[in-house]
C-alpha positions in Angstrom: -8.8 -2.7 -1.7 -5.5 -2.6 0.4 -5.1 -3.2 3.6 -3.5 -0.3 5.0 0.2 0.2 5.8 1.2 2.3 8.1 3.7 2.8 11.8 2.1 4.7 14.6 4.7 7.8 14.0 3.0 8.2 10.4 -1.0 7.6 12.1 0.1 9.9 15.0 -1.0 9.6 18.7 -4.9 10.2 17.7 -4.8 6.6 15.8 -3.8 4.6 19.0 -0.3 2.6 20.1 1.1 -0.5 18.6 0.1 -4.2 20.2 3.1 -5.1 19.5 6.2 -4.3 17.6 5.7 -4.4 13.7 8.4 -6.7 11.2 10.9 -7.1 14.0 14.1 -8.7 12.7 13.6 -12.3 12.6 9.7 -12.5 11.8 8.0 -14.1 9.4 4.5 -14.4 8.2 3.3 -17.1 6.5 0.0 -19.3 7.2 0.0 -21.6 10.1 -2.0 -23.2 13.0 -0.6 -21.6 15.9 2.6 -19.1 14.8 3.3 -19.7 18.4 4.1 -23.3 18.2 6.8 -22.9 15.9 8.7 -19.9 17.6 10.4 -16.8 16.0 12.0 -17.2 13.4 16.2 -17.5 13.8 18.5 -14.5 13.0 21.2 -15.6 10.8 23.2 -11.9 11.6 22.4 -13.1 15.2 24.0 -16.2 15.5 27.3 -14.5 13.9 30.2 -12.0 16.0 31.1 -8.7 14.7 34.1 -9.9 13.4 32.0 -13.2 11.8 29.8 -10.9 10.7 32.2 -8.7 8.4 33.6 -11.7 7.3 30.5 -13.1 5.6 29.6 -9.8 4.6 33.1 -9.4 2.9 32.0 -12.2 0.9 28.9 -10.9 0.1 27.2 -8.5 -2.5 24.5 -6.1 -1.3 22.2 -5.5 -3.8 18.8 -3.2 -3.2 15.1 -4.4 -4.7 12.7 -1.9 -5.1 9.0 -2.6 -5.1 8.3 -5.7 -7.3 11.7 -6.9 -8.5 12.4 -10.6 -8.6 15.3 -11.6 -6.5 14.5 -15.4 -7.7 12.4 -16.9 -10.2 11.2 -20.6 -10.2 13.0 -23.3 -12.2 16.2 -21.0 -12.6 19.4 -22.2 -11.1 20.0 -21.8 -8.0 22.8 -19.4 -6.7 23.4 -19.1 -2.9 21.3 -17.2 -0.8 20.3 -14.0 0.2 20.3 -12.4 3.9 17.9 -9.8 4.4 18.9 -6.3 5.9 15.7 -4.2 5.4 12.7 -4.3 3.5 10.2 -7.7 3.2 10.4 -10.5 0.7 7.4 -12.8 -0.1 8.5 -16.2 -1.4 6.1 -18.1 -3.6 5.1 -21.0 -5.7 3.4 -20.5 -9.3 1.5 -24.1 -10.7 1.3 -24.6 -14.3 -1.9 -23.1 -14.6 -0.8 -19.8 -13.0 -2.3 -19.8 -9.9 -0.1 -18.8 -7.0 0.2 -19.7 -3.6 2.2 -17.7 -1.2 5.1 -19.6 1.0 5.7 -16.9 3.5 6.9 -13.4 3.9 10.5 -13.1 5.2 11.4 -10.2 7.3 14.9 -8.6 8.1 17.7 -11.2 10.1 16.3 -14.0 7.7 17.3 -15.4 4.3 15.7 -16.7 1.5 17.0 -18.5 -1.3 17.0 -22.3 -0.1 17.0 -24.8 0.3 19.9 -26.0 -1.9 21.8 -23.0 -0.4 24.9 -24.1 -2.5 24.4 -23.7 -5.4 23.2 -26.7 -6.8 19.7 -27.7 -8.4 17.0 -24.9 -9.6 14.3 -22.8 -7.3 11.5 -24.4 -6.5 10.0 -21.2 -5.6 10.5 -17.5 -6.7 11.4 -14.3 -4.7 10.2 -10.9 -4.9 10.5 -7.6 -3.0 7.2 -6.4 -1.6 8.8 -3.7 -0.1 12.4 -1.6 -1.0 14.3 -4.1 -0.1 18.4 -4.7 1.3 19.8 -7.8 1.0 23.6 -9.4 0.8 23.7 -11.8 -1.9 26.3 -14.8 -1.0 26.9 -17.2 -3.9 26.8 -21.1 -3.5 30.5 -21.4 -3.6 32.1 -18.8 -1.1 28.8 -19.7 1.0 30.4 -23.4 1.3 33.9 -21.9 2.2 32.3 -19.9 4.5 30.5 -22.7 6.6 34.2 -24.3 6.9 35.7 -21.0 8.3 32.5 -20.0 10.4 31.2 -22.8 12.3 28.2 -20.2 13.3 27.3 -19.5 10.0 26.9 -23.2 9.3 24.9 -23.5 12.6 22.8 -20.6 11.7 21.9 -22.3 8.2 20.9 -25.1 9.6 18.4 -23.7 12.0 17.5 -21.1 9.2 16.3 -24.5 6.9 15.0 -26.4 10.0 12.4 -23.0 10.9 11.7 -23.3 6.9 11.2 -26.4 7.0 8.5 -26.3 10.3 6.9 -23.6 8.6 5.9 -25.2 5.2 5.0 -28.1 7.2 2.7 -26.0 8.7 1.4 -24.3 5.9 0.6 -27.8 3.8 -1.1 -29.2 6.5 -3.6 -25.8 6.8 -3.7 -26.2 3.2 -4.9 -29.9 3.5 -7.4 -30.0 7.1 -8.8 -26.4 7.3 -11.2 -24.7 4.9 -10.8 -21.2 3.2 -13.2 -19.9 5.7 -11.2 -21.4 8.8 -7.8 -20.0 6.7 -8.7 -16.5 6.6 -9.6 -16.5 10.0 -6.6 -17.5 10.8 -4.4 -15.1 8.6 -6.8 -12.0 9.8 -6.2 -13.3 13.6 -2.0 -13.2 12.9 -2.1 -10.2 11.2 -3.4 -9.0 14.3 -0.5 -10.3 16.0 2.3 -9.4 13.7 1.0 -5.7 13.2 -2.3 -4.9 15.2 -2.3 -1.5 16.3 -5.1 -0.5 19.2 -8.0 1.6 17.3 -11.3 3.0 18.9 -13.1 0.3 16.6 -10.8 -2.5 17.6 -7.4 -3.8 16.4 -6.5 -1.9 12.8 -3.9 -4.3 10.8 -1.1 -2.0 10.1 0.3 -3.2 7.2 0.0 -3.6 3.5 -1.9 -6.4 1.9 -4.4 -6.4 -1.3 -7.0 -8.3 -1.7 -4.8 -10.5 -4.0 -1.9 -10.9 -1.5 -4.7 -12.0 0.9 -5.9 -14.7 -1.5 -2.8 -16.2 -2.2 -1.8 -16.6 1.2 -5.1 -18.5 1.8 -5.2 -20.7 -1.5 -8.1 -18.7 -2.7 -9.2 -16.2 -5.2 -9.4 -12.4 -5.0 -13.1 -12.6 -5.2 -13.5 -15.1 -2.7 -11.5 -12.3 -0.4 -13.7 -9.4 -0.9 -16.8 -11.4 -0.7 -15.6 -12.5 2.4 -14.0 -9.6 3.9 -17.5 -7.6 3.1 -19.7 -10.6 4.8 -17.7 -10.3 7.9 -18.2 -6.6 8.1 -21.6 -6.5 7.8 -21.6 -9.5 10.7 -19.3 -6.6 12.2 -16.4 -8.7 12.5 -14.7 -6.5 10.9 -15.0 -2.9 9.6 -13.5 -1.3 6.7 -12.6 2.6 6.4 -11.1 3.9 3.0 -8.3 1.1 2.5 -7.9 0.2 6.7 -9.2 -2.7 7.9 -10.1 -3.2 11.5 -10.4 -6.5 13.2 -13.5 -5.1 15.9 -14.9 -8.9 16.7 -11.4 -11.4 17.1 -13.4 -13.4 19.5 -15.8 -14.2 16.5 -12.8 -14.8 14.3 -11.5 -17.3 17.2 -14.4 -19.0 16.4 -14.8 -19.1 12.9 -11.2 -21.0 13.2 -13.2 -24.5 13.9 -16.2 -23.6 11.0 -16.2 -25.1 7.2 -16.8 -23.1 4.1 
């Protein structure tokens, strides 16, 4: 099952208005406590002039990833970073067994890549479009010239890997105090927030997700998902129609936030 994807242009005025404004440049989604405590994720393109701007991006190659193609991979050497234009990447870690855990999903504005954004050391995570993706690929090398001759583009690096930095933060300590249950709430409940789109049942998540994605954002297995997705709808917490899934109860998921598996 996926949860579904879609803009209210495409669901038309009959499927309701957005909440709020879906994958706006600078957003990220990833698993935390409060998304609010650690504040939007910084721009790089932001922080950076016009004329800045065509000057990194003089030094950059574009490249496009369609649906599924690694940017990264784990343990390769590292080899600058990449800056996001459109699309979504989703940056994760594989353990020896093969069981994945997802870092985060990086939006347009933000890059991915780190941390040793020079050049040096391997990936401690890989990179892959979930989406057709844009992105300017700046190598280690002219990324360190560039720092000297853009004092904004150093800045913006900086508070690029300090945001990274809160967010895994974040994410291990979820990982280590709150239980799967208590994790899913939370992920269902910013979903909501990222991409919640009004419905006559309650607030459709307007994006896509599988099962799987789901699971490996909460440290769980795919099973464990479905099993729990159904149990909430049939508590009415939630209600499933073809591949949407409609958050009807998030004052009962607020709750679930303080409850053990």
């Amino acid at each position: 099952m996926q949860i579904y994807a879609a803009t209210n242009a495409a669901m038309g005025p009959a499927a309701g208005r957005p909440r709020a404004a879906a994958s706006k440049g600078g957003e990220s989604l990833l698993l935390t406590e409060s998304a609010r405590s650690l504040g939007g994720a910084p721009s790089l393109f932001e922080a950076l002039s016009q004329g800045e701007r065509a000057t990194v991006l003089k030094h950059g190659r574009r490249k496009v990833f369609y649906r599924g193609q690694t940017l990264f991979n784990q343990g390769t050497k590292h080899d600058g970073i990449y800056l996001i234009e459109t699309g979504r990447i989703r940056v994760f870690y594989t353990a020896p067994s093969g069981r994945e855990i997802t870092l985060a999903y990086w939006h347009p504005g933000n890059f991915v890549g780190g941390p040793e954004v020079f050049g040096a050391g391997v990936h401690q995570w890989s990179g892959v479009a979930t989406s057709n993706s844009s992105v300017v690929q700046l190598p280690g090398k002219e990324l360190r010239s560039l720092v000297v001759e853009v004092p904004n583009l150093a800045i913006g690096l900086i508070e690029g890997l300090t945001f990274k930095g809160k967010c895994y933060s974040a994410l291990a300590q979820m990982l280590g105090t709150r239980s799967i249950t208590e994790r899913l709430a939370h992920l269902l409940l910013h979903l909501t927030e990222l991409y919640g789109v009004d419905d006559p049942e309650g607030i459709l998540i307007g994006a896509a997700f599988t099962h799987a994605d789901l699971a490996h954002m909460v440290g769980a297995t795919r099973q464990w998902v479905t099993i729990s997705l159904k149990r909430l709808q049939e508590k009415g917490i939630v209600a499933s129609r073809k591949s949407q899934i409609i958050v009807r109860r998030p004052d009962l998921l607020q709750g679930m936030k303080g409850l053990g598996d």
